[in-house]
ChimeraX commands (.cxc) that place a marker at each C-alpha (Angstrom):
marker #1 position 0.00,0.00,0.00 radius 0.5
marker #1 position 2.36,2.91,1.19 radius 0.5
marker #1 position 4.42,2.22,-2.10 radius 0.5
marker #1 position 1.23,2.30,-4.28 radius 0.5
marker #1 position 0.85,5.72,-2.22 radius 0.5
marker #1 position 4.71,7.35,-2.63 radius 0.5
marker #1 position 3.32,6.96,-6.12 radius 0.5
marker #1 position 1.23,10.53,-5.57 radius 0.5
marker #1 position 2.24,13.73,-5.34 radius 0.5
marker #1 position 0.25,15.68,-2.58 radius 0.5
marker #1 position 0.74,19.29,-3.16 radius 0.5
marker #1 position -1.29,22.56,-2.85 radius 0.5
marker #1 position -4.07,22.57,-5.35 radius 0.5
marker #1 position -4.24,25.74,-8.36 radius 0.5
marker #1 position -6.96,27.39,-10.19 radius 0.5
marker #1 position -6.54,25.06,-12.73 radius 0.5
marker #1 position -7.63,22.47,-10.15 radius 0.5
marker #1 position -11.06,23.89,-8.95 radius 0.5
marker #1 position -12.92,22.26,-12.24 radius 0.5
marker #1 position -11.52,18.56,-11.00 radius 0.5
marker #1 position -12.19,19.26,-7.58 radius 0.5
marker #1 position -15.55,20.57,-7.99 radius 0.5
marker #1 position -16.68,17.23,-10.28 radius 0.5
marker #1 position -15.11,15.12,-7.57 radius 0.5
marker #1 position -17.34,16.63,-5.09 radius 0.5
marker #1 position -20.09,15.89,-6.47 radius 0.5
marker #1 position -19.53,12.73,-7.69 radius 0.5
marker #1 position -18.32,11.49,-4.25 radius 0.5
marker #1 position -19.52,13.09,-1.95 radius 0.5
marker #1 position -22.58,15.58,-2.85 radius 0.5
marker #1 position -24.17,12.61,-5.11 radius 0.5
marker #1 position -27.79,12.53,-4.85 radius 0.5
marker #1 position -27.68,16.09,-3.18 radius 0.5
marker #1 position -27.24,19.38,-4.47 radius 0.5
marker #1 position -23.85,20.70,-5.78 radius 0.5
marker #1 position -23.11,23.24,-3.69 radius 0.5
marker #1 position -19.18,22.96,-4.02 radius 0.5
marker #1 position -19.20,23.72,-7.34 radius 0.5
marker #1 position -16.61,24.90,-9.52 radius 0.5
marker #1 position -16.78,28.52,-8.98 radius 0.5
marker #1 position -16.82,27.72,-4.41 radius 0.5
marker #1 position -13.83,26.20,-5.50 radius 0.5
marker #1 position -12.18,28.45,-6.90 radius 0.5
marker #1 position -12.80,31.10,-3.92 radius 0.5
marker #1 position -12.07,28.47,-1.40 radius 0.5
marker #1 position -8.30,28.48,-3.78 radius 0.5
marker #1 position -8.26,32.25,-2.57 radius 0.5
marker #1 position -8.99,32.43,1.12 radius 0.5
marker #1 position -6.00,32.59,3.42 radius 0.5
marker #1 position -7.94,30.84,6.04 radius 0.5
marker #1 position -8.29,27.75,4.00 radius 0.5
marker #1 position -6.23,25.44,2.72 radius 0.5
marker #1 position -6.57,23.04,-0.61 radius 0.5
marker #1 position -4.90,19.69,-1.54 radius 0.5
marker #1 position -4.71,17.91,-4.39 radius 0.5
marker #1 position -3.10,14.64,-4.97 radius 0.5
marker #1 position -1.95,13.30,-8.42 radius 0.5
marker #1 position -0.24,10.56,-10.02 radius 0.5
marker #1 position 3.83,11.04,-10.66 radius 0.5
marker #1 position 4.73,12.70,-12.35 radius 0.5
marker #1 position 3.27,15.90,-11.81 radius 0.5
marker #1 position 3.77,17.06,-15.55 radius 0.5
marker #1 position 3.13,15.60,-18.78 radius 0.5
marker #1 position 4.09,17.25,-21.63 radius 0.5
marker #1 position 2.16,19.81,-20.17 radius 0.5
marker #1 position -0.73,18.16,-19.03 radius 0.5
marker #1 position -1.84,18.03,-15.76 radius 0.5
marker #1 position -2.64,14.35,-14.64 radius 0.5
marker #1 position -6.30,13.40,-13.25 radius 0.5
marker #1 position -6.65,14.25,-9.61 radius 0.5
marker #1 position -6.36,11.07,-7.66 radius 0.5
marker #1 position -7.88,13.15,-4.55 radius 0.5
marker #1 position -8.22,16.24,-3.02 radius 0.5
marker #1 position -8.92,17.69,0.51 radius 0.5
marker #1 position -10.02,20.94,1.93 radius 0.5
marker #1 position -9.55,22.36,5.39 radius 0.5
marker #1 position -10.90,25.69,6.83 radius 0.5
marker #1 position -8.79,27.49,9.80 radius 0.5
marker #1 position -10.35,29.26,12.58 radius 0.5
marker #1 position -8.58,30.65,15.55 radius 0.5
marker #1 position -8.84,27.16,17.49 radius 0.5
marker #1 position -10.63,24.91,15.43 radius 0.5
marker #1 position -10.45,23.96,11.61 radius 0.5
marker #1 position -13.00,22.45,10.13 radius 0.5
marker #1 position -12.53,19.39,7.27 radius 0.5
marker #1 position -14.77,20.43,4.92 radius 0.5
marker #1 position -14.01,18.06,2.10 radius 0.5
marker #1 position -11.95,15.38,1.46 radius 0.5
marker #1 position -12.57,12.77,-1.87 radius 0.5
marker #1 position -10.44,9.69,-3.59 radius 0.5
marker #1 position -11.44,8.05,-6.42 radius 0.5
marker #1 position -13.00,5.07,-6.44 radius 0.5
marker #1 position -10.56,3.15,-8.24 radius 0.5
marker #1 position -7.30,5.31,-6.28 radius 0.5
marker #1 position -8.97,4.17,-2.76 radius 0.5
marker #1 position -7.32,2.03,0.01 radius 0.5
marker #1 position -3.75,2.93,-1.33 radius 0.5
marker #1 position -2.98,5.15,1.22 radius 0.5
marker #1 position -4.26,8.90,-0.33 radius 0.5
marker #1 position -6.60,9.66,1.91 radius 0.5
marker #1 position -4.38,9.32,5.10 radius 0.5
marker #1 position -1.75,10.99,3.11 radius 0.5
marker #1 position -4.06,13.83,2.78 radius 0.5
marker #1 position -5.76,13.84,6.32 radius 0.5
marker #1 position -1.83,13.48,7.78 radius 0.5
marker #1 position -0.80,16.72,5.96 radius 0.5
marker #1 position -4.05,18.55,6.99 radius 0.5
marker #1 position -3.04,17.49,10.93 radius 0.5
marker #1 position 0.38,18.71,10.60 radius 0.5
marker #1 position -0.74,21.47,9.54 radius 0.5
marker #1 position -3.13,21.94,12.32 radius 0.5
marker #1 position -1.14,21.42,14.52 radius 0.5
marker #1 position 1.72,23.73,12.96 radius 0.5
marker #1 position -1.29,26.38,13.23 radius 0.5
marker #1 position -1.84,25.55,17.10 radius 0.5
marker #1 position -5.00,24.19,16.09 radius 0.5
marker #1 position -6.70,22.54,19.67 radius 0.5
marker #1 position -9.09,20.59,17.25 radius 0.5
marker #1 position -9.93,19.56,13.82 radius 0.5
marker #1 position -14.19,18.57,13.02 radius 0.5
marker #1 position -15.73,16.99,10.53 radius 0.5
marker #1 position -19.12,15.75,9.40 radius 0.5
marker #1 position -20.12,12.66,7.04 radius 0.5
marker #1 position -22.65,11.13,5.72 radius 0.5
marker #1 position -24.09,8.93,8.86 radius 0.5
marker #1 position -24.89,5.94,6.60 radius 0.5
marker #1 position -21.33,6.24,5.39 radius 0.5
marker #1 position -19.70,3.36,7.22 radius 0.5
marker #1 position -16.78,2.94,5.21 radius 0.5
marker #1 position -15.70,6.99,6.02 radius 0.5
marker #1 position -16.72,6.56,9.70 radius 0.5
marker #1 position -14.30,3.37,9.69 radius 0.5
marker #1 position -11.81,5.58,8.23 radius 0.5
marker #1 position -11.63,8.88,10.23 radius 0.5
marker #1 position -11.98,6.42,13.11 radius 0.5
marker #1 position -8.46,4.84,12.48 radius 0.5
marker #1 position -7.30,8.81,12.25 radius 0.5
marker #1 position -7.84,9.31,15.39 radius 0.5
marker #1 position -11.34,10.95,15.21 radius 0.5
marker #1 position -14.22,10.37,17.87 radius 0.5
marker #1 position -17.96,10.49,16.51 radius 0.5
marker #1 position -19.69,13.21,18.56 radius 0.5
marker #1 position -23.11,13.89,17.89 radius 0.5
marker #1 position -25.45,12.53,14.94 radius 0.5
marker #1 position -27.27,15.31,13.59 radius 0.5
marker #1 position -30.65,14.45,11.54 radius 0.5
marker #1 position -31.57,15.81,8.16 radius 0.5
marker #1 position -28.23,17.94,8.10 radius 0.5
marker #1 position -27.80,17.50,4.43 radius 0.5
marker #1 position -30.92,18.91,2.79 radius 0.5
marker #1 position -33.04,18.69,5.38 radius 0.5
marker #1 position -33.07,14.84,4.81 radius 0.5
marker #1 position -29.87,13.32,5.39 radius 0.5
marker #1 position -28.69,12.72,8.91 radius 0.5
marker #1 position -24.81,13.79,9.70 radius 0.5
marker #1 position -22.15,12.10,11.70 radius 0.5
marker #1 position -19.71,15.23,13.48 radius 0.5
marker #1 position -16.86,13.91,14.43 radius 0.5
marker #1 position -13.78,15.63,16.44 radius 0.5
marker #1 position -9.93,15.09,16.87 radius 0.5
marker #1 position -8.68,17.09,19.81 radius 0.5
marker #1 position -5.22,17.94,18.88 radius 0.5
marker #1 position -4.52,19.74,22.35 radius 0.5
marker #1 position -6.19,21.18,25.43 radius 0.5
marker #1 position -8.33,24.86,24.26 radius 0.5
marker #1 position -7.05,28.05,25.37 radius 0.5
marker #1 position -4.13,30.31,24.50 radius 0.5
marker #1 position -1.21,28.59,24.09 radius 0.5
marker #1 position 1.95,28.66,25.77 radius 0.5
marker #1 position 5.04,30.63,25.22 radius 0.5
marker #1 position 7.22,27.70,24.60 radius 0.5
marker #1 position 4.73,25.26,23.19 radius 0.5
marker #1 position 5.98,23.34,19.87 radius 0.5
marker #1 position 3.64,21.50,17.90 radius 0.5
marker #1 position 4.19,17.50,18.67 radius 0.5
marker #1 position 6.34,15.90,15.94 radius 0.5
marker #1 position 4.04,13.53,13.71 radius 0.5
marker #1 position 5.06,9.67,14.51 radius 0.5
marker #1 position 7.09,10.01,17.39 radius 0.5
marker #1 position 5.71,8.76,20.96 radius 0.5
marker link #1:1,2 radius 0.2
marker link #1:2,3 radius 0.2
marker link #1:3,4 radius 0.2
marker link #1:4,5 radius 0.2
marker link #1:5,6 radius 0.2
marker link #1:6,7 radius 0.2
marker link #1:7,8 radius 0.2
marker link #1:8,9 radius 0.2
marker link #1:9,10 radius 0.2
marker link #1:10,11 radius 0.2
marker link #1:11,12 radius 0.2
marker link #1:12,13 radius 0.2
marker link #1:13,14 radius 0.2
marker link #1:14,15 radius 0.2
marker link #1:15,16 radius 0.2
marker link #1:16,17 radius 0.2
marker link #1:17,18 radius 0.2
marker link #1:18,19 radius 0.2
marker link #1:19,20 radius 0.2
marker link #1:20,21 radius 0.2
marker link #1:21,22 radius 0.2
marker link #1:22,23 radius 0.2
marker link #1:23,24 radius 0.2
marker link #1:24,25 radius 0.2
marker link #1:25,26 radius 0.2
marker link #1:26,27 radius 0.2
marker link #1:27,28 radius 0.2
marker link #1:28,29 radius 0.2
marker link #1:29,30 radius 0.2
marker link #1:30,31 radius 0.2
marker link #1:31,32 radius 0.2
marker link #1:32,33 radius 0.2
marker link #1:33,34 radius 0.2
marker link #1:34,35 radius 0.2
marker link #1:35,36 radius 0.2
marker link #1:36,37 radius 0.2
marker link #1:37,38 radius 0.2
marker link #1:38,39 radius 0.2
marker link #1:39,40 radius 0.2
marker link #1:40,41 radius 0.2
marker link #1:41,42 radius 0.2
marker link #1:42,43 radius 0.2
marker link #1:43,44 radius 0.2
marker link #1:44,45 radius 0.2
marker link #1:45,46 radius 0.2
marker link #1:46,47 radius 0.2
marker link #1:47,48 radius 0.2
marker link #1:48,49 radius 0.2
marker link #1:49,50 radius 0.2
marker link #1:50,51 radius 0.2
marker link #1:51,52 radius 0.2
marker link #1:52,53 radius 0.2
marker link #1:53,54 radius 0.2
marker link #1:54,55 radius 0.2
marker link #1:55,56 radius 0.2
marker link #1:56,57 radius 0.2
marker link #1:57,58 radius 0.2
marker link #1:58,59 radius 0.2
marker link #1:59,60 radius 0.2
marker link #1:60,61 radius 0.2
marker link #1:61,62 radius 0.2
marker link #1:62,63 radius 0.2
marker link #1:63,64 radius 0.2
marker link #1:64,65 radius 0.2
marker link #1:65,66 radius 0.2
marker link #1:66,67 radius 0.2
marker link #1:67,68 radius 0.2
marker link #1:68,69 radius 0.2
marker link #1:69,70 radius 0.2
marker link #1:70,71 radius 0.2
marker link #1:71,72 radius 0.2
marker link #1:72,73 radius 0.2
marker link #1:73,74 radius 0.2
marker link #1:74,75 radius 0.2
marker link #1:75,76 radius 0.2
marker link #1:76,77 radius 0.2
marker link #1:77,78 radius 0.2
marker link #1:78,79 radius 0.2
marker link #1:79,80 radius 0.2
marker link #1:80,81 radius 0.2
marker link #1:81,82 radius 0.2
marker link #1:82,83 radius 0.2
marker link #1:83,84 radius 0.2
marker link #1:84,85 radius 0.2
marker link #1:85,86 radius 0.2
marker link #1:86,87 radius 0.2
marker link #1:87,88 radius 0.2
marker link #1:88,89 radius 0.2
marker link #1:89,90 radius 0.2
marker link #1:90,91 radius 0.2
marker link #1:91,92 radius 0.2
marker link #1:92,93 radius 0.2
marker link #1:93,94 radius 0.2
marker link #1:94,95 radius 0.2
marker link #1:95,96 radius 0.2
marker link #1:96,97 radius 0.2
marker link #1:97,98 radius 0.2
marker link #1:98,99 radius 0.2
marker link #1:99,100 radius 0.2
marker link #1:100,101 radius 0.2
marker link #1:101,102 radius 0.2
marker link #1:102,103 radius 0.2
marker link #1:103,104 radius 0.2
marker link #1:104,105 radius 0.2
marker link #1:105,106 radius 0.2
marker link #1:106,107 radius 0.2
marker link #1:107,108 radius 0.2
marker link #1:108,109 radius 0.2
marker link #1:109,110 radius 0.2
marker link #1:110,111 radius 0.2
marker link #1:111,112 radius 0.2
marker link #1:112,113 radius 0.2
marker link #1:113,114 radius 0.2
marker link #1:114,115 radius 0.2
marker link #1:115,116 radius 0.2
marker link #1:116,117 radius 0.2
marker link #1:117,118 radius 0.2
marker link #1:118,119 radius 0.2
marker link #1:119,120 radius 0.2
marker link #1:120,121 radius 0.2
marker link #1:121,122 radius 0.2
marker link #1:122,123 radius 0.2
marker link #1:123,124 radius 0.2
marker link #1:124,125 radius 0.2
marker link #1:125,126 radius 0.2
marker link #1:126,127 radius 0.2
marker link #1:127,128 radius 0.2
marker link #1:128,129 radius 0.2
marker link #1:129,130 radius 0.2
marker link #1:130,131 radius 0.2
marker link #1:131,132 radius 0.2
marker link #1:132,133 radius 0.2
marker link #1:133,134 radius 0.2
marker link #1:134,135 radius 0.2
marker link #1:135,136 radius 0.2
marker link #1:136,137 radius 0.2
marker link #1:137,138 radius 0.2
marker link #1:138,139 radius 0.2
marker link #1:139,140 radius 0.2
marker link #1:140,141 radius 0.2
marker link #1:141,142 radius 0.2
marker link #1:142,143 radius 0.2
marker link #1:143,144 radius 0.2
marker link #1:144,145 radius 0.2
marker link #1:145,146 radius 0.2
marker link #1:146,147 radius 0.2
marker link #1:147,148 radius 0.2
marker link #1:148,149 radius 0.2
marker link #1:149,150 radius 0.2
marker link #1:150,151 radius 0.2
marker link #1:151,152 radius 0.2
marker link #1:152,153 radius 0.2
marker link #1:153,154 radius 0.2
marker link #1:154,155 radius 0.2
marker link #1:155,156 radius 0.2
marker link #1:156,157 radius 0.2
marker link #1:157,158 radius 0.2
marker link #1:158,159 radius 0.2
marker link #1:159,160 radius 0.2
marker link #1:160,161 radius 0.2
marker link #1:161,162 radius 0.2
marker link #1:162,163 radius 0.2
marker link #1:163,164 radius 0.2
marker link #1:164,165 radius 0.2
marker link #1:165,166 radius 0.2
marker link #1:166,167 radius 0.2
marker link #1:167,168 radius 0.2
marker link #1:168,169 radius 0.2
marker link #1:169,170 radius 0.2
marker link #1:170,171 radius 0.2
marker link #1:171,172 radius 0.2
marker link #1:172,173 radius 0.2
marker link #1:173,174 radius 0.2
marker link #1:174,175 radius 0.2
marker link #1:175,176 radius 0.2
marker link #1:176,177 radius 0.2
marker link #1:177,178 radius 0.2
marker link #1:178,179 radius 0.2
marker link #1:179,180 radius 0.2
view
């Protein structure tokens, strides 16, 4: 698996990505809902400074000039304390090689690099697969909330404290990823 995933390059997603991303999102995670994170929420979701895009792509990056398919793509919103997972897809035929974690790993460090005391999310509750899977990351399920997605679908938020709330200390350093 992890060599199947050294195969992608996770990097910062570009205008030229918000098209992909947007058609992802709604394939794989909006299906059977409205689109909402359509191409043009994208695109100003690429310009806030508060929020942060990924996109993951088969090696190599370039092709004569094309730009690969995205194999996934995530998107995080920062808030003084708390960022928020907003989005975060794989293709079908990219999953369990590793991309996701890849992605939700970077998004942590990055949280954490921020001084971020928690990172939420919410899912589809009848998505078992992604509640397995944030689950592993460390996430707790919180609180199911009923007809969240159009007033019909019930929501799973889930939470990953990261550290205690409250200002930080002067000499705290964010906790190196993988050591003990």
């Amino acid at each position: 698996m992890r060599k199947e995933a050294d195969a992608v390059t996770i990097r910062l997603a570009e205008a030229g990505d918000a098209q992909a991303i947007a058609e992802m999102s709604r394939d794989y995670i909006e299906s059977g809902l409205g689109w909402r994170y359509g191409p043009a929420h994208i695109a100003r979701a690429l310009r806030r400074r508060e929020t942060v895009v990924l996109a993951a792509s088969a090696r190599p990056t370039y092709v004569a000039g094309n730009r690969p398919p995205l194999a996934g793509f995530a998107i995080m919103d920062f808030g003084d304390e708390r960022a928020h997972l907003v989005l975060l897809a794989v293709r079908p035929v990219q999953r369990r090689r590793g991309i996701g974690r890849r992605l939700v790993e970077w998004l942590m460090e990055s949280a954490l690099t921020a001084g971020m005391a928690s990172v939420h999310l919410e899912l589809r509750a009848d998505n078992a697969a992604a509640r397995r899977f944030y689950r592993a990351l460390g996430f707790s399920e919180t609180v199911l909330v009923p007809r969240y997605y159009e007033g019909r679908e019930a929501a799973m938020r889930m939470l990953r404290v990261l550290r205690a709330p409250g200002p930080l200390p002067l000499a705290w350093r964010p906790p190196v990823l993988g050591r003990k």
